[in-house]
Residue, then its C-alpha position, 0 to 999 in steps of 0.5 A: x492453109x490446113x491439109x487435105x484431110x481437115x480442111x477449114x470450113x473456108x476450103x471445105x466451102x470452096x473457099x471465095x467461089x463457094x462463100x460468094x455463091x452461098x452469100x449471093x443465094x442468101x440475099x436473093x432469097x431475102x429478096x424474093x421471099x415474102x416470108x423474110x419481109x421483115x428481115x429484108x425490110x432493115x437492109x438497104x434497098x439495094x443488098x450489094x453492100x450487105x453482100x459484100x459485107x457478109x462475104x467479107x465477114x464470112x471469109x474470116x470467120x469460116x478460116x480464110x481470109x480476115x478480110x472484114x477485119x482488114x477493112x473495118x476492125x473487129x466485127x462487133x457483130x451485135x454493136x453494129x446491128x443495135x440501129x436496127x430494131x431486130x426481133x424473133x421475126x427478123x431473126x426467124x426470117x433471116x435464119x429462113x433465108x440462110x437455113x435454105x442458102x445453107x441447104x441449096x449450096x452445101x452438100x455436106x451434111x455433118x459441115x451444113x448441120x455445124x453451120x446451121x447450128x453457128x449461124x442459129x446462135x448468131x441470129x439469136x446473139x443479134x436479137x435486140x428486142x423482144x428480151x431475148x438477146x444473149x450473151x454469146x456467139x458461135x464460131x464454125x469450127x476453123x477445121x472441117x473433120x471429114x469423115 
């Protein structure tokens, strides 16, 4: 746990209450708009296990608890996603639902803009098609300096 004036971005979410809320608003937008077709058509009719799995993987990665490692090991994020034709669409439709998830759920803007920012080079590092893969991803700062 960090102190009261650099809390981790796990905290500065509102820890599991916070992650929960933006996960779940994240795959309701995938459900309902048109526009992450593409994106929503590589997920499993039903997204329970998809929230699960990005809650769990976010509670880690934002600095709380590591609870996708407990479960299923190291993330290889890329590796895991590699059945899954992902392009430009896919990713672009993908970040469409979490830029808004993103915008909807988190007030603050300096924290909203670095998520952003880790999360658009994720979505890049998961492209597998198209030649546009990358080497690396982003990690959300574990502190969130508050200003």
């Amino acid at each position: 746990m960090s102190d009261t004036a650099n809390p981790t971005v796990y905290e500065a979410l509102g820890g599991a209450d916070g992650i929960h809320r933006l996960v779940d608003r994240f795959y309701e937008l995938m459900d309902e708009l048109p526009e992450a077709y593409a994106a929503r058509r590589i997920h499993p009719e039903s997204l329970a296990g998809a929230n699960v799995s990005l809650f769990e993987f976010l509670s880690g990665w934002f600095g709380g608890p590591n609870l996708y490692i407990e479960k299923k090991g190291h993330p290889r994020l890329r590796m895991r996603h590699a059945p899954y034709a992902i392009g430009s669409t896919e990713r672009d439709e993908w970040m469409l639902c979490m830029r808004t998830a993103l915008t909807e759920q988190v007030a603050d803007e300096p924290l909203r803009d670095s998520l952003l920012q880790a999360f658009t080079q994720m979505a890049d590092h998961m492209v597998n098609t198209d030649g546009r893969a990358s080497c690396g991803h982003a990690h959300p700062r574990q502190q969130h300096e508050t200003a």
